[in-house]
C-alpha positions in Angstrom: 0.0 0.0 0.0 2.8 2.3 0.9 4.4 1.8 -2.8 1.2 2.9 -4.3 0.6 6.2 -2.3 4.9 6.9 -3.6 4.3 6.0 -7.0 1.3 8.4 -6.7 2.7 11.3 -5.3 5.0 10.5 -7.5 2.5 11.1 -10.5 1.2 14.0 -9.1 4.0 16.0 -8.4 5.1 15.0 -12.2 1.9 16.2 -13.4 2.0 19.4 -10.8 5.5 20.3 -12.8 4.9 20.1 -15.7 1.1 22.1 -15.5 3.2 25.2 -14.5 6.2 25.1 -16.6 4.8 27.5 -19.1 4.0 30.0 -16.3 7.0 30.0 -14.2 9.6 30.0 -17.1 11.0 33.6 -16.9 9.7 36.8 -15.5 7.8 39.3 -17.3 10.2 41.9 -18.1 13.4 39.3 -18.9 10.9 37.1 -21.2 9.8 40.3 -22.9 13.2 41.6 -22.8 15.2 38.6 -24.6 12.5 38.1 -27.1 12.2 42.0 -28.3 16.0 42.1 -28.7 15.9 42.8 -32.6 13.3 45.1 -32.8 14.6 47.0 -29.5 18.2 47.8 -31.1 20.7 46.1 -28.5 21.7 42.8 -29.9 24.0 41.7 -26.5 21.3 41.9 -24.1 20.2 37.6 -24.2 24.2 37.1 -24.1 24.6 39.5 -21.7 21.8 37.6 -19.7 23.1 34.3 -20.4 26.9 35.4 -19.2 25.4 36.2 -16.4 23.2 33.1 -15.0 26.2 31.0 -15.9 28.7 32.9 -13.3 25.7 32.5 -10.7 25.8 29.4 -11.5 29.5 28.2 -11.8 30.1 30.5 -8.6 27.1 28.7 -6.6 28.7 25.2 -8.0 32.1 26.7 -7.4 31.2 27.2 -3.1 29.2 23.8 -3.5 32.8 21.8 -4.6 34.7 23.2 -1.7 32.1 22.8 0.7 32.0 19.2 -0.3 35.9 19.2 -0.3 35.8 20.4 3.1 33.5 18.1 4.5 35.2 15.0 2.8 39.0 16.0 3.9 37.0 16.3 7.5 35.5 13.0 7.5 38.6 11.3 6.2 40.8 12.9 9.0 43.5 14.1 6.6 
């Protein structure tokens, strides 16, 4: 019985996802932004914002790896 409420929470959480996808996929003003980049004359804005979310996210994986490290040289005892 307890495999069947899983698999269905499971299901619904899938389901819950994928329902608001479309709606949660950028805010207003950087959807609007990105896709008006011909017409609004400044070609560098969607690479500007993609240089930018991936520093966030090399510097957020970046703190992530040494945090690990730590931890692991910790545990080890070395």
């Amino acid at each position: 019985m307890s495999m069947m409420l899983r698999a269905r929470n499971i299901l619904l959480a899938a389901v819950v996802v994928i329902a608001f996808a479309g709606i949660a996929s950028a805010c207003p003003l950087c959807k609007d932004s990105i896709a008006s980049t011909d017409s609004a004359g400044s070609p560098g804005i969607s690479d500007a914002f993609n240089t930018s979310i991936y520093v966030m996210l090399g510097s957020f994986l970046g703190v992530l790896g040494l945090v690990a490290g730590i931890i692991i040289k910790g545990i080890r005892g070395g």
